[in-house]
N, C-alpha and C positions, 0 to 999 in steps of 0.2 A: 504494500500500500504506500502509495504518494503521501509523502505530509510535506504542509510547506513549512520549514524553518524562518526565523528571521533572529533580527538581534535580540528583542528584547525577548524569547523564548529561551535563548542561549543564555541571555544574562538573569533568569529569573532559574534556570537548572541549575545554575555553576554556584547561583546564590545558593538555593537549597542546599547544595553538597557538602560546601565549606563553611567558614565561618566569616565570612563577609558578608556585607549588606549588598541589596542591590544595586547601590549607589556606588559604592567601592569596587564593585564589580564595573560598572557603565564607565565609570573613572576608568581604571585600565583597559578595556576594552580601546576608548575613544583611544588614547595614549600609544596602542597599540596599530591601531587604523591610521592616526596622523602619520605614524612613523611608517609605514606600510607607503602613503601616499606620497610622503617626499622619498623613500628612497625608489618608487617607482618614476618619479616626474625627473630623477639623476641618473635614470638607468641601470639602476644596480638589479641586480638577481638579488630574492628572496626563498630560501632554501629553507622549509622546512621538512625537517627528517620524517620519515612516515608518512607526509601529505604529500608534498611535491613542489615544485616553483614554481613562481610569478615571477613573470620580466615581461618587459617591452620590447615591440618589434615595430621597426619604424615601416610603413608602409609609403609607397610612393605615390605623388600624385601623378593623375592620367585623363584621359579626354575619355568620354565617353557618347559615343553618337546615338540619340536616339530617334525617333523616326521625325519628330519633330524641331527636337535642339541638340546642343551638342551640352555637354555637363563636364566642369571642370573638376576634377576632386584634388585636394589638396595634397601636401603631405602629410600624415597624422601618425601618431602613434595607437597602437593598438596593447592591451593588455593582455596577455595569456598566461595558463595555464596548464604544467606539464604534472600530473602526478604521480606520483611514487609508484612504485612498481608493488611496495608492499599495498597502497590502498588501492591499486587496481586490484592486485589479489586481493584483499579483503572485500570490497564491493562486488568482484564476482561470485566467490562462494555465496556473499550473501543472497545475490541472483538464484542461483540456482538452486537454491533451498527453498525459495518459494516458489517453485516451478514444480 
């Protein structure tokens, strides 16, 4: 079954688990996110072990003809996405357990 995640489910479990409030929870969290955002807008690769990495991949801009205009796209960066090999494995087994 689908469930959709979001933060404040994330930061209301992590509350329950530990001894932090929710607020000291949303505190690191944010701290966490900012620092996520500038070392993505510097290029750096973000490696976490068992999950996987985020970095940036510059895309180029290009003309694109359509039947009525033509469409300039810029250069822009994209964020991606490589994960771990262990939570690929792990989200597969869990796949096929409910199959």
């Amino acid at each position: 079954m689908e469930e959709k995640v979001n933060l404040d489910s994330i930061i209301k479990e992590i509350s329950e688990k530990s001894d932090y409030s929710q607020h000291e929870v949303r505190s690191f969290c944010d701290i966490i996110l900012e620092k996520f955002k500038r070392f993505l807008q510097n290029k750096d690769k973000i490696e976490i072990r068992g999950l996987g990495t985020f970095f940036s991949k510059e895309h180029k801009g290009r003309y694109v003809q359509l039947k009525t205009k033509i469409i300039d796209s810029k250069d822009h960066y994209a964020i991606l996405f490589k994960e771990s090999k262990k939570l690929s494995q792990t989200v597969n087994q869990a796949g096929e357990e409910e199959l």
